[in-house]
PDBQT receptor file of N, H, CA, C and O in Angstrom, charges set to zero:
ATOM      1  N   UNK A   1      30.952 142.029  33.017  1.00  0.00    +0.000 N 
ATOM      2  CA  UNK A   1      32.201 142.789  33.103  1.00  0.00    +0.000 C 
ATOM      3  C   UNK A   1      32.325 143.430  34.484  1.00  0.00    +0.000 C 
ATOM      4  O   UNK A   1      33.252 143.375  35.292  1.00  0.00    +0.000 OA
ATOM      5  N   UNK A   2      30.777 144.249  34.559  1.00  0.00    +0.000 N 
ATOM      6  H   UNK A   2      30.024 144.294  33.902  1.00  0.00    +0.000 HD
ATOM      7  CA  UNK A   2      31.113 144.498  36.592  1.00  0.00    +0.000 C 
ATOM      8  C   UNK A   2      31.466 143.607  37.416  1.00  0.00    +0.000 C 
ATOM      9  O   UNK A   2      32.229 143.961  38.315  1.00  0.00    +0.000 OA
ATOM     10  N   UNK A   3      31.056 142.302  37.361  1.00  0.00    +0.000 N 
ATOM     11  H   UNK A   3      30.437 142.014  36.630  1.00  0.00    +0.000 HD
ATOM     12  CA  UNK A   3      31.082 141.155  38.320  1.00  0.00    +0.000 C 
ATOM     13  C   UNK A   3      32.880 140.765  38.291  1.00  0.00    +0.000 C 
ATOM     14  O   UNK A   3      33.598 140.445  39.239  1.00  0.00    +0.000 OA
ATOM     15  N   UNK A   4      33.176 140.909  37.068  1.00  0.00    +0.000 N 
ATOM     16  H   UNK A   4      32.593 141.169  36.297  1.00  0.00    +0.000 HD
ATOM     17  CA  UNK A   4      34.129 140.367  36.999  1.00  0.00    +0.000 C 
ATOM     18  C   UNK A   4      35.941 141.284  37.366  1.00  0.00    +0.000 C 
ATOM     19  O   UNK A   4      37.093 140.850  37.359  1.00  0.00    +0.000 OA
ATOM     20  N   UNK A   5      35.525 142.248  37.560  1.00  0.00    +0.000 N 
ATOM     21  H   UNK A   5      34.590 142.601  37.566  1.00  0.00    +0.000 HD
ATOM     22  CA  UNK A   5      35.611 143.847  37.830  1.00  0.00    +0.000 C 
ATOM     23  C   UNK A   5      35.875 143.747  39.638  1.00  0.00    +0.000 C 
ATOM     24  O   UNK A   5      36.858 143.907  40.361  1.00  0.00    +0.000 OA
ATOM     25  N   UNK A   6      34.868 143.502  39.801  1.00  0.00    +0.000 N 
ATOM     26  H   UNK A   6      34.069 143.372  39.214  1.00  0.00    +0.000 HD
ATOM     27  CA  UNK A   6      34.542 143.657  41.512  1.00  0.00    +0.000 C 
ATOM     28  C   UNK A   6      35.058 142.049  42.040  1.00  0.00    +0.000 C 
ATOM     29  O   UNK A   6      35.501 142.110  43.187  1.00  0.00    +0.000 OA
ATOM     30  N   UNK A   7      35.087 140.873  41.548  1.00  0.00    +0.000 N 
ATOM     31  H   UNK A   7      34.727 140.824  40.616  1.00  0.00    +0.000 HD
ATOM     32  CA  UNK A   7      35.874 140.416  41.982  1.00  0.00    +0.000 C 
ATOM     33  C   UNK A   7      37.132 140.200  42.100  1.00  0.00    +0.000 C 
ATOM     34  O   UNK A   7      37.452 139.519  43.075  1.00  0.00    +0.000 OA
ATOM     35  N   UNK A   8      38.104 140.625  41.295  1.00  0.00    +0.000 N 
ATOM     36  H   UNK A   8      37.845 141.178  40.502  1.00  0.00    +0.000 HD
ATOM     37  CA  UNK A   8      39.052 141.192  40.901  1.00  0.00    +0.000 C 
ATOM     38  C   UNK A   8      39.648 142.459  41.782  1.00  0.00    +0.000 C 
ATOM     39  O   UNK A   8      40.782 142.552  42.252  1.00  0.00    +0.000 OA
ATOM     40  N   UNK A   9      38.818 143.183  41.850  1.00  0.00    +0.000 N 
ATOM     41  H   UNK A   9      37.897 143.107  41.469  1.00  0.00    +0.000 HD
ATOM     42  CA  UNK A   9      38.677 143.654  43.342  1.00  0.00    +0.000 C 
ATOM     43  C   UNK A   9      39.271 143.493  44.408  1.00  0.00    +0.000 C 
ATOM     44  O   UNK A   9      40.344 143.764  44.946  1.00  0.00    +0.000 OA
ATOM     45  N   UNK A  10      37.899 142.760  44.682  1.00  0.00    +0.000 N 
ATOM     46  H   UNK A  10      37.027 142.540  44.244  1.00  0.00    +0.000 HD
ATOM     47  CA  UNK A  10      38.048 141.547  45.902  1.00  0.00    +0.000 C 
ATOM     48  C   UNK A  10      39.643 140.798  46.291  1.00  0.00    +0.000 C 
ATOM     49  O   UNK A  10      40.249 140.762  47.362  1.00  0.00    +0.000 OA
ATOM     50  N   UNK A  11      40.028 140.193  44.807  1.00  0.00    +0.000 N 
ATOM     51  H   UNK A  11      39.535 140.223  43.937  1.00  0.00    +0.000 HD
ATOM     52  CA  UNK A  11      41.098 139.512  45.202  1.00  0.00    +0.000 C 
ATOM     53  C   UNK A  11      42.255 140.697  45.557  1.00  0.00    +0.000 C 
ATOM     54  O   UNK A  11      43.140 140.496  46.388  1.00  0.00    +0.000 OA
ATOM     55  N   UNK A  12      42.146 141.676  44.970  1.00  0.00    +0.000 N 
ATOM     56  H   UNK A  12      41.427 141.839  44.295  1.00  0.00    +0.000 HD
ATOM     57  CA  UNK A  12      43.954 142.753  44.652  1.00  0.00    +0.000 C 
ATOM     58  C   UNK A  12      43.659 143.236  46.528  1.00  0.00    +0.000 C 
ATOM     59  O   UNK A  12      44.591 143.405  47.315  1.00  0.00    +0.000 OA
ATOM     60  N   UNK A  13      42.512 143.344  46.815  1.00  0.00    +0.000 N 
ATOM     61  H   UNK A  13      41.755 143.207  46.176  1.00  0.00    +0.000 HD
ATOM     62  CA  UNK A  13      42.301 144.102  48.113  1.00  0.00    +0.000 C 
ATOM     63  C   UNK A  13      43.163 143.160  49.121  1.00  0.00    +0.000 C 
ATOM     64  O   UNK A  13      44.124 143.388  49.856  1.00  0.00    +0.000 OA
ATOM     65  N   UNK A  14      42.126 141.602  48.729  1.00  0.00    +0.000 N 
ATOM     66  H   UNK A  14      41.345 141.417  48.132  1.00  0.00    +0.000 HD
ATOM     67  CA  UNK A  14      42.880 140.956  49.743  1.00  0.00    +0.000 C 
ATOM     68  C   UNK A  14      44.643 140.501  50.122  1.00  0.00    +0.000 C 
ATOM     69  O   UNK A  14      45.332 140.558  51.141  1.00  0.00    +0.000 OA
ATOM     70  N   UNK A  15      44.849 140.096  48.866  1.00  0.00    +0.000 N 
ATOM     71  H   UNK A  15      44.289 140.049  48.038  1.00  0.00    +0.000 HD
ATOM     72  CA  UNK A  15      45.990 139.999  48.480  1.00  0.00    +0.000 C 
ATOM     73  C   UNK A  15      47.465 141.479  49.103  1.00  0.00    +0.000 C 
ATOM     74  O   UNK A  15      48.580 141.381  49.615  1.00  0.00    +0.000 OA
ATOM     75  N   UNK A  16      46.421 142.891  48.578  1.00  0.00    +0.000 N 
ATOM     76  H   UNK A  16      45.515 142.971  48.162  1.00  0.00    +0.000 HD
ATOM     77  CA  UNK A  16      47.355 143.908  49.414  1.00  0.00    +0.000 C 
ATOM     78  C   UNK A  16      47.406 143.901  50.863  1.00  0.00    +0.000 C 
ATOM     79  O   UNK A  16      48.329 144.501  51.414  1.00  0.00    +0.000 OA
ATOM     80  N   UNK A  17      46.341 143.169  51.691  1.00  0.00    +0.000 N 
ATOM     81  H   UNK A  17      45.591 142.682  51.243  1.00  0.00    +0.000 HD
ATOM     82  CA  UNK A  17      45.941 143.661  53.139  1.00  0.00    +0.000 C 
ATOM     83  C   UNK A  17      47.243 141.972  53.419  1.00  0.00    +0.000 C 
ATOM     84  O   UNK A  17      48.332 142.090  53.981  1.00  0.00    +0.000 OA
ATOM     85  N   UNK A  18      46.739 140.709  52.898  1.00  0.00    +0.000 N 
ATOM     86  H   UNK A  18      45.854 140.613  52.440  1.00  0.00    +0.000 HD
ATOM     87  CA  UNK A  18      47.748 139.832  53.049  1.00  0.00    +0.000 C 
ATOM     88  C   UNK A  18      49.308 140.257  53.368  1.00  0.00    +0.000 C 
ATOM     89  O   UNK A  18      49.843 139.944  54.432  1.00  0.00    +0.000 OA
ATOM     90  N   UNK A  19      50.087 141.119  52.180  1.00  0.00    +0.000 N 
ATOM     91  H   UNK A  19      49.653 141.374  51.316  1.00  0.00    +0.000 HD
ATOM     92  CA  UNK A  19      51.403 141.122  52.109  1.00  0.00    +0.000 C 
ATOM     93  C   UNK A  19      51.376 142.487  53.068  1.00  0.00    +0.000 C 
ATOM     94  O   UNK A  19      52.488 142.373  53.584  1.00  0.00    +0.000 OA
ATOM     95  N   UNK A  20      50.952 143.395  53.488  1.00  0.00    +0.000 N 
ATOM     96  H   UNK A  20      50.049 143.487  53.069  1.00  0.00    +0.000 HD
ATOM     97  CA  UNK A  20      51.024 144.575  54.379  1.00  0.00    +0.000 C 
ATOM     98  C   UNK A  20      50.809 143.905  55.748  1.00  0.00    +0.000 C 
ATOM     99  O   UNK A  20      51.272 144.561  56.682  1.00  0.00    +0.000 OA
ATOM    100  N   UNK A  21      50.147 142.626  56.111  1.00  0.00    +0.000 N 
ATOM    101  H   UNK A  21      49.771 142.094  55.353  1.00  0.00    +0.000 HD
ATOM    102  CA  UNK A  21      50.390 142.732  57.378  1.00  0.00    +0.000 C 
ATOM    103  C   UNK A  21      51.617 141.966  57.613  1.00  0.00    +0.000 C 
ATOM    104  O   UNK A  21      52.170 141.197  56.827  1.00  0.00    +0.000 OA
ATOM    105  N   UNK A  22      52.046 142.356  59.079  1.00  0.00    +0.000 N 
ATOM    106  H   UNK A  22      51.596 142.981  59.717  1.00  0.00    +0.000 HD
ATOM    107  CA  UNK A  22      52.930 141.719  59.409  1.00  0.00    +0.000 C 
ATOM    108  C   UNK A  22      53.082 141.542  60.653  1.00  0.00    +0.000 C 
ATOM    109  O   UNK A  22      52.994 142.531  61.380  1.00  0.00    +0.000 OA
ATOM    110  N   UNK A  23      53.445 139.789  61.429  1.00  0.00    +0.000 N 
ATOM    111  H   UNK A  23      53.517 138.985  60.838  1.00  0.00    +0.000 HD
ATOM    112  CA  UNK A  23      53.069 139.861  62.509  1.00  0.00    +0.000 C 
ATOM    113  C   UNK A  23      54.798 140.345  63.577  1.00  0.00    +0.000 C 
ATOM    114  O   UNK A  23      55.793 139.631  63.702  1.00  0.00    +0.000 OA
ATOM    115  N   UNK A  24      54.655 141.205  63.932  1.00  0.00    +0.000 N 
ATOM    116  H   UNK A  24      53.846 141.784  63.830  1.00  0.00    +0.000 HD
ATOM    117  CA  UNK A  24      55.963 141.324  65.278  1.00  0.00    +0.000 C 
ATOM    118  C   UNK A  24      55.878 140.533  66.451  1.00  0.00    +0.000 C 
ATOM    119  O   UNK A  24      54.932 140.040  67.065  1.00  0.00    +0.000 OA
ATOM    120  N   UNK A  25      57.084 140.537  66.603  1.00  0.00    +0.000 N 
ATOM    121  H   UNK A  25      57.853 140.938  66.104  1.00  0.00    +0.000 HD
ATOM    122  CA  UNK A  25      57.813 139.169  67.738  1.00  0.00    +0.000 C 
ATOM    123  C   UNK A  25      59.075 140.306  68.003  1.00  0.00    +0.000 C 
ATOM    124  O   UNK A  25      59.721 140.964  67.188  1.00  0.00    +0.000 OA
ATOM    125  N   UNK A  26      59.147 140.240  69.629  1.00  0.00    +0.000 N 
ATOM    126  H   UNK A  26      58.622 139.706  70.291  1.00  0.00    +0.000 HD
ATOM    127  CA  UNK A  26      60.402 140.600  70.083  1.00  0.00    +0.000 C 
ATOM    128  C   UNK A  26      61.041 139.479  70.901  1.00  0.00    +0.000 C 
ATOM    129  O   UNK A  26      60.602 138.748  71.789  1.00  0.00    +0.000 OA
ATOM    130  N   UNK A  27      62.528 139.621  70.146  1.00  0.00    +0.000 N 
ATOM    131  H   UNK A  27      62.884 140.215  69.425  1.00  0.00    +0.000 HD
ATOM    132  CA  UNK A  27      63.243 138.210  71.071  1.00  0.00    +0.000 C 
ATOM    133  C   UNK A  27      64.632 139.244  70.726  1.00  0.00    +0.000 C 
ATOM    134  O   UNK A  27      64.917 140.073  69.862  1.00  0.00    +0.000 OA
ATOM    135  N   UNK A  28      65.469 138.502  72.275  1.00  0.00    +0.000 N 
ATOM    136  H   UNK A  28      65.238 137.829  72.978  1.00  0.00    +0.000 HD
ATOM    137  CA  UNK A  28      66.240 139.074  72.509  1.00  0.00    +0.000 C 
ATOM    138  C   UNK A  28      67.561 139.033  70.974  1.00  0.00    +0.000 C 
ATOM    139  O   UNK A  28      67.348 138.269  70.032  1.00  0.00    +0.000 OA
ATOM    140  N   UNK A  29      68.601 139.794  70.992  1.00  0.00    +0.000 N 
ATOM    141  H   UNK A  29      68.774 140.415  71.757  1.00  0.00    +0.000 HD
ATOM    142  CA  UNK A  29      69.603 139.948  70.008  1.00  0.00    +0.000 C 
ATOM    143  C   UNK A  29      70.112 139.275  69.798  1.00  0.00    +0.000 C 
ATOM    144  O   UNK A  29      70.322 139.081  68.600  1.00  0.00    +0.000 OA
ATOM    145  N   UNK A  30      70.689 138.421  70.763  1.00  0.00    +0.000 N 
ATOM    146  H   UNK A  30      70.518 138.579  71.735  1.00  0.00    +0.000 HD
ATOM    147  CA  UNK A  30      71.720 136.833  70.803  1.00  0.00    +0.000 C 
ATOM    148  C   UNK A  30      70.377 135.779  70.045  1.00  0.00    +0.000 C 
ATOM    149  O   UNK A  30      70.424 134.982  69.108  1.00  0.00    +0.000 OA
ATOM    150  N   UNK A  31      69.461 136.136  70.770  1.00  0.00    +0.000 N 
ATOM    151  H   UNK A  31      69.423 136.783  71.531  1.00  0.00    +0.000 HD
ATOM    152  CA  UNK A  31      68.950 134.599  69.898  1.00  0.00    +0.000 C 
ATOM    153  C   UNK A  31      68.462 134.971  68.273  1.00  0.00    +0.000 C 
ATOM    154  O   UNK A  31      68.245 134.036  67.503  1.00  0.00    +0.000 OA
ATOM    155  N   UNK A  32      68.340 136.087  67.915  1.00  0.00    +0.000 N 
ATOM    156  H   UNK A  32      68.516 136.847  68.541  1.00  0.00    +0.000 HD
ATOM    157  CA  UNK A  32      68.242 136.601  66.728  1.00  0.00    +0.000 C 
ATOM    158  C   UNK A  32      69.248 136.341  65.882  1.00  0.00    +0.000 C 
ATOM    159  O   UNK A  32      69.211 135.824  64.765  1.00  0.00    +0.000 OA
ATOM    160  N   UNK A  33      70.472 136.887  66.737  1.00  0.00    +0.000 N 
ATOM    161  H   UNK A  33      70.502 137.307  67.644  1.00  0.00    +0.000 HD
ATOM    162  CA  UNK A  33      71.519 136.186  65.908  1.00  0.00    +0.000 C 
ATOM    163  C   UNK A  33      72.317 134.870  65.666  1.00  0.00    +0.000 C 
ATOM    164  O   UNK A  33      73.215 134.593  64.870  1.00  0.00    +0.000 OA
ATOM    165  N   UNK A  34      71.808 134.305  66.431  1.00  0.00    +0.000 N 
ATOM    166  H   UNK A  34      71.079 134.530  67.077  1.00  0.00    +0.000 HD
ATOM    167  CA  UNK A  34      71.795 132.757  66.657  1.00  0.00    +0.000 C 
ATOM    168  C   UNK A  34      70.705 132.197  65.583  1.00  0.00    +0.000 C 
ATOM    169  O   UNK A  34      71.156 131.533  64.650  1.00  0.00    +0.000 OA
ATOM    170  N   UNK A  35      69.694 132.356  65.633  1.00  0.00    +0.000 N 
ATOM    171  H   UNK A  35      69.327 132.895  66.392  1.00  0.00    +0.000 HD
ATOM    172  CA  UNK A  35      69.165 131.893  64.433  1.00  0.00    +0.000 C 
ATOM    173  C   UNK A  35      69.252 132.393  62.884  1.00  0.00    +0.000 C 
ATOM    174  O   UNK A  35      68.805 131.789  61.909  1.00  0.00    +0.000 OA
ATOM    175  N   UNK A  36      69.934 133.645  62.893  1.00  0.00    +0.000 N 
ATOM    176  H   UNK A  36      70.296 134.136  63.685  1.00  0.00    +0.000 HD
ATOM    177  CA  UNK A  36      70.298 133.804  61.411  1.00  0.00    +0.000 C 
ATOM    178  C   UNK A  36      71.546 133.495  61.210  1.00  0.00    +0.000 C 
ATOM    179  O   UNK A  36      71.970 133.634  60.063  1.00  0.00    +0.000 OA
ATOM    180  N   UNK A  37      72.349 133.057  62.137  1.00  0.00    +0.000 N 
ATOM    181  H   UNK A  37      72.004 132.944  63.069  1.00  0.00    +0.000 HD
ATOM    182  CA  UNK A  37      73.336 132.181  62.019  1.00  0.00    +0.000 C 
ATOM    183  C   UNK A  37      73.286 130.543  61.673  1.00  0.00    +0.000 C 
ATOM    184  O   UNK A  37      74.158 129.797  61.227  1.00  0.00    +0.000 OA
ATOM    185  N   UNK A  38      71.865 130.290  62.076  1.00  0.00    +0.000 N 
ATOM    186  H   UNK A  38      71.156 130.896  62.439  1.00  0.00    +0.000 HD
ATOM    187  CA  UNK A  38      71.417 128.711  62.287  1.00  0.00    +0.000 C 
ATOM    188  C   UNK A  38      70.689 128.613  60.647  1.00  0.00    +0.000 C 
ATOM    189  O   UNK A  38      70.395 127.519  60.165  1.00  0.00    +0.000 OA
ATOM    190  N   UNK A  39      70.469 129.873  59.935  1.00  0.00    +0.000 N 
ATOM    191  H   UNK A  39      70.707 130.762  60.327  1.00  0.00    +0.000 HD
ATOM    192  CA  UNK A  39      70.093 130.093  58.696  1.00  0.00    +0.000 C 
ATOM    193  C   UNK A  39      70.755 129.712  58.042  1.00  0.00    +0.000 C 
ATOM    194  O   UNK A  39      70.729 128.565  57.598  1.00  0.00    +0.000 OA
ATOM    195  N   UNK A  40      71.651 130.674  57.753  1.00  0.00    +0.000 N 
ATOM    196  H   UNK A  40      71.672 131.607  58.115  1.00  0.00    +0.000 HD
ATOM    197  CA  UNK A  40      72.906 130.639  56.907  1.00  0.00    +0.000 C 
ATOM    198  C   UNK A  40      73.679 128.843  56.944  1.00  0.00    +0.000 C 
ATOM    199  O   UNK A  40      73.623 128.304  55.839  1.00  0.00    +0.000 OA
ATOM    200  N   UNK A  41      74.089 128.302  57.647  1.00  0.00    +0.000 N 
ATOM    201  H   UNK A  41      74.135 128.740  58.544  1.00  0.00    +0.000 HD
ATOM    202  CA  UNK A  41      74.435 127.218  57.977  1.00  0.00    +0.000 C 
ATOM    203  C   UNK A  41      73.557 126.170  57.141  1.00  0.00    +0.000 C 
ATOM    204  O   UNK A  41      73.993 125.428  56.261  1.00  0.00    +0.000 OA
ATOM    205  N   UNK A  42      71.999 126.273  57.671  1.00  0.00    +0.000 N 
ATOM    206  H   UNK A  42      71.645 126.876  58.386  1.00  0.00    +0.000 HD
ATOM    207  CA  UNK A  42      71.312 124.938  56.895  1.00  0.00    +0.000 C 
ATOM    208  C   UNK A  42      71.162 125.536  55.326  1.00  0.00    +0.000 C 
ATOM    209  O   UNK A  42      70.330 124.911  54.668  1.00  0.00    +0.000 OA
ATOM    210  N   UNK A  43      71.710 126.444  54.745  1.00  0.00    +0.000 N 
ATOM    211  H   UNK A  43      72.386 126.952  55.279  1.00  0.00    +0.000 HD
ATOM    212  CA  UNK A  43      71.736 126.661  53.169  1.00  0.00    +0.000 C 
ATOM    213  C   UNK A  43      72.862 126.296  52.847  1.00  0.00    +0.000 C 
ATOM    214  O   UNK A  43      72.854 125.618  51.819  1.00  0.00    +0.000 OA
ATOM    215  N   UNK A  44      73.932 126.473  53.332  1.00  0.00    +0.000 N 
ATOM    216  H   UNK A  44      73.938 127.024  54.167  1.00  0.00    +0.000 HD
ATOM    217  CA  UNK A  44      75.063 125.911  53.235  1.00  0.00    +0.000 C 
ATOM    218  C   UNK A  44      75.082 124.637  53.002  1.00  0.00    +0.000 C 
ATOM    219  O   UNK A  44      75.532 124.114  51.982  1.00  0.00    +0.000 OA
ATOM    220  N   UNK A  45      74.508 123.982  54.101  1.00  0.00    +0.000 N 
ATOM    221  H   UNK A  45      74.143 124.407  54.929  1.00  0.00    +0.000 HD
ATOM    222  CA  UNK A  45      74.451 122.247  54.233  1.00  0.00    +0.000 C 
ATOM    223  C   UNK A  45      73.619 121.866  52.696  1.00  0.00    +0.000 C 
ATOM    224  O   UNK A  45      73.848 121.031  51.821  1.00  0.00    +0.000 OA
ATOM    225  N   UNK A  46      72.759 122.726  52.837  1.00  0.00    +0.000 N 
ATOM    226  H   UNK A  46      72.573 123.405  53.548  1.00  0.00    +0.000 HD
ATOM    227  CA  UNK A  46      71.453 121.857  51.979  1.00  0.00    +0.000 C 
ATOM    228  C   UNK A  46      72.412 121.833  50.280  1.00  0.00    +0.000 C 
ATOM    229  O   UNK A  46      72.396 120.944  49.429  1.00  0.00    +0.000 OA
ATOM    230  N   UNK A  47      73.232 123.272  50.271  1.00  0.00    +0.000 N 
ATOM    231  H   UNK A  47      73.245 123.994  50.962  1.00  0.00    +0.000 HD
ATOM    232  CA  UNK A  47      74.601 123.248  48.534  1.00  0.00    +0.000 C 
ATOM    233  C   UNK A  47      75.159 122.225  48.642  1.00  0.00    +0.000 C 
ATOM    234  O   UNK A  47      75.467 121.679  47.583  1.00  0.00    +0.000 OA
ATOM    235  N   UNK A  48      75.471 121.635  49.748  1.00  0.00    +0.000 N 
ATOM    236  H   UNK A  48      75.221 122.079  50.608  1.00  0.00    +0.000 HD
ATOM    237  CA  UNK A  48      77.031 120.397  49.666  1.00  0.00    +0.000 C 
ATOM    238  C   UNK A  48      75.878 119.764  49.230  1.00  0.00    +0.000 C 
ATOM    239  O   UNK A  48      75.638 119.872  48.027  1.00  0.00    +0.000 OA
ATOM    240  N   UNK A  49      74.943 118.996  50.059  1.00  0.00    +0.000 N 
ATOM    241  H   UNK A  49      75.138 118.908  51.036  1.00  0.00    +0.000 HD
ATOM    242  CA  UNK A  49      74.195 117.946  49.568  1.00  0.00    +0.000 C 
ATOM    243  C   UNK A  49      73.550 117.861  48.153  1.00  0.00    +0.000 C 
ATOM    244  O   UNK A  49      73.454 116.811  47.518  1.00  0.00    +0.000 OA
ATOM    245  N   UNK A  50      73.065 119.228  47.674  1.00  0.00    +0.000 N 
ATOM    246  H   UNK A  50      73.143 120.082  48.190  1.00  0.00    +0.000 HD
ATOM    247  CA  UNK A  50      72.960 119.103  46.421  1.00  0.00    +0.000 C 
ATOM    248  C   UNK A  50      74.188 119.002  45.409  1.00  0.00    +0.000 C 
ATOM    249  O   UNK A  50      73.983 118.457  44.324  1.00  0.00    +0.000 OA
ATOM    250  N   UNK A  51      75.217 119.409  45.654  1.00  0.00    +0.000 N 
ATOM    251  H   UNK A  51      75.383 119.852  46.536  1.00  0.00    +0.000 HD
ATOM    252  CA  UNK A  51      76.343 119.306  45.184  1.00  0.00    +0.000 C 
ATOM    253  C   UNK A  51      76.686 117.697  44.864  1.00  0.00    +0.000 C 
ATOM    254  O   UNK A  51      76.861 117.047  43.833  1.00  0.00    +0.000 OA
ATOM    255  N   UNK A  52      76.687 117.415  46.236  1.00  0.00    +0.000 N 
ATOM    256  H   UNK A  52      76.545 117.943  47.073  1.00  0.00    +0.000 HD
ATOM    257  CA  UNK A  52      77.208 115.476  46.714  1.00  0.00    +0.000 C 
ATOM    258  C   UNK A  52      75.853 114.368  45.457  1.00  0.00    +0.000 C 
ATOM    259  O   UNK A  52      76.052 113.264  44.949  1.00  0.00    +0.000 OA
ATOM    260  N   UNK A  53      75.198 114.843  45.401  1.00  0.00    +0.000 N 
ATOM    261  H   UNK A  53      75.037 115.739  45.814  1.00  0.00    +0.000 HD
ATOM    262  CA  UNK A  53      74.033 114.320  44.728  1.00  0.00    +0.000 C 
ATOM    263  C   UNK A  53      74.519 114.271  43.148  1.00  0.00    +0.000 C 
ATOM    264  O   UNK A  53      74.693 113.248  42.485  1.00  0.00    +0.000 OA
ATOM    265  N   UNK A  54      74.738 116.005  42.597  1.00  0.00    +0.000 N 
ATOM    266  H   UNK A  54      74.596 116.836  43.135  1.00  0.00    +0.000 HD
ATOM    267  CA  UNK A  54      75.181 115.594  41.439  1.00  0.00    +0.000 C 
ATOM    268  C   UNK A  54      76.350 115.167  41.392  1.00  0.00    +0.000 C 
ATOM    269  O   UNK A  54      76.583 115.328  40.194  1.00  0.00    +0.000 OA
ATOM    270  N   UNK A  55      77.301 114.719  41.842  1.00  0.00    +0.000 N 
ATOM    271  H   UNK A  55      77.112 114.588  42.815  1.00  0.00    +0.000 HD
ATOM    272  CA  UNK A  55      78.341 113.868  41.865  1.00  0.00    +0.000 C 
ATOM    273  C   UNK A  55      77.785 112.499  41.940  1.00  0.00    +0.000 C 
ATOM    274  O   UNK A  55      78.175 111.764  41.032  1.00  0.00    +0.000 OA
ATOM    275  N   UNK A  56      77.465 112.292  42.277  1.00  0.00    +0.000 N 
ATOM    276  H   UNK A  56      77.149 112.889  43.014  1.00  0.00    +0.000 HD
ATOM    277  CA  UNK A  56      76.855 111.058  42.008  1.00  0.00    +0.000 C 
ATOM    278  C   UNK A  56      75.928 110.387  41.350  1.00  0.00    +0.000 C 
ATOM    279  O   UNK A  56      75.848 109.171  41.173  1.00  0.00    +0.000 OA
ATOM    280  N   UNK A  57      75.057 111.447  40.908  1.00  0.00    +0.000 N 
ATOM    281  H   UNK A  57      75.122 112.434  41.052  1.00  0.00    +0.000 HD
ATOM    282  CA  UNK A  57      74.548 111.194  39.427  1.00  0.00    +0.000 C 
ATOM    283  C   UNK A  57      75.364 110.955  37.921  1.00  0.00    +0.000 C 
ATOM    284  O   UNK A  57      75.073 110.407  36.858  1.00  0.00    +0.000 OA
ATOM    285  N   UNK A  58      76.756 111.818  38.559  1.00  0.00    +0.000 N 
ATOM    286  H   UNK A  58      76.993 112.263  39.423  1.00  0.00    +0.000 HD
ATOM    287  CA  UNK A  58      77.377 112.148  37.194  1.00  0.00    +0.000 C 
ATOM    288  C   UNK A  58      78.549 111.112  37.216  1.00  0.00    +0.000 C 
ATOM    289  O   UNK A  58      79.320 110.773  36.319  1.00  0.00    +0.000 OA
ATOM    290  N   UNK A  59      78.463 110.795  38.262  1.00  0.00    +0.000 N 
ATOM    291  H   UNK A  59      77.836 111.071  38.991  1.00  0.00    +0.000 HD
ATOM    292  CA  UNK A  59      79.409 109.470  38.645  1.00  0.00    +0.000 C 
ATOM    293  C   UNK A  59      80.642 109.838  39.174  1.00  0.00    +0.000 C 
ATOM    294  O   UNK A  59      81.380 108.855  39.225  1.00  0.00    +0.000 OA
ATOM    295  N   UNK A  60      81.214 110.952  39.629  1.00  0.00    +0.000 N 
ATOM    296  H   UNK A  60      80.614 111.751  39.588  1.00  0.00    +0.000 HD
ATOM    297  CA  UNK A  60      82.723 110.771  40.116  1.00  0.00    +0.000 C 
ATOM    298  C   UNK A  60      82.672 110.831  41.870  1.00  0.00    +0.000 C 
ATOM    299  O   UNK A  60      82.723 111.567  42.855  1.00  0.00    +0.000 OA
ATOM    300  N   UNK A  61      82.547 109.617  41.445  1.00  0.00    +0.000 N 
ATOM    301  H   UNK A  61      82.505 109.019  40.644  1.00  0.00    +0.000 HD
ATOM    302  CA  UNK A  61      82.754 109.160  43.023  1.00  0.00    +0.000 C 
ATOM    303  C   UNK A  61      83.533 107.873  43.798  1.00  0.00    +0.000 C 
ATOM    304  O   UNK A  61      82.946 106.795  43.710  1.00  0.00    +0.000 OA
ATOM    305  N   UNK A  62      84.862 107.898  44.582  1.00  0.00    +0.000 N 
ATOM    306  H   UNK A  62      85.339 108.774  44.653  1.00  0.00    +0.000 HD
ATOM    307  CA  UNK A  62      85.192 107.026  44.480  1.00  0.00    +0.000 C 
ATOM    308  C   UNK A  62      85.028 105.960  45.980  1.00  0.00    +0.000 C 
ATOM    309  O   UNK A  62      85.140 106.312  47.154  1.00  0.00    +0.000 OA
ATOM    310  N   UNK A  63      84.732 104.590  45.427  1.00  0.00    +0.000 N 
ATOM    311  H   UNK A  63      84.642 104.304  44.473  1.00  0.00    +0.000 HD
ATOM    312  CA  UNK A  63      85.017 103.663  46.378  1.00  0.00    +0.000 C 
ATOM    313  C   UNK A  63      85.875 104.018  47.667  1.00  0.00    +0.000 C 
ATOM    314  O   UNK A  63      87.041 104.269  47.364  1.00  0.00    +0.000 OA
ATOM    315  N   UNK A  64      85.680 104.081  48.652  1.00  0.00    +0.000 N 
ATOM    316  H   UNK A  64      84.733 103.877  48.899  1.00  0.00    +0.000 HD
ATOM    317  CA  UNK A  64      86.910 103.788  50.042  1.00  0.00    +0.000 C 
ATOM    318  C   UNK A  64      86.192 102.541  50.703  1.00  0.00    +0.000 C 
ATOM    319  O   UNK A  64      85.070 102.034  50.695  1.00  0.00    +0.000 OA
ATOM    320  N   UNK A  65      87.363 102.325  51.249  1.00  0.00    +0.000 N 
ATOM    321  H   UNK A  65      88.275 102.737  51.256  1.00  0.00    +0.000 HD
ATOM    322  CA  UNK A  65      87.450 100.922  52.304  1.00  0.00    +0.000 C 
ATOM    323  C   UNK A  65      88.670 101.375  53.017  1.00  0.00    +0.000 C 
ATOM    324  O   UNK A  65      89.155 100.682  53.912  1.00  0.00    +0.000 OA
TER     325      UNK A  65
């Protein structure tokens, strides 16, 4: 029960020191906001495509030429 106790431990310790660190980066404002702009965008993309997918699983999709 100690062993099992103290490793248990072990893991909650590591696990708290894991999610508390955090590494900092300074970059200028424009490119900050340029990439949470470049965020937003590929989630966007990635809905249509899942969207376009079930349409086409579900079948309404039509032929062009």
């Amino acid at each position: 029960m100690r062993e099992a106790l103290t490793i248990n431990h072990k893991i909650y310790k590591f696990w708290i020191i894991k999610v508390h660190m955090e590494e900092m980066i300074n970059i200028p404002k424009r490119e900050y906001e340029k990439l949470k702009m470049q965020a937003n965008i590929d989630v966007e993309l990635l809905t249509q495509l899942i969207e376009s997918f079930k349409d086409i699983k579900e079948g309404r999709i039509e032929r062009v030429r």
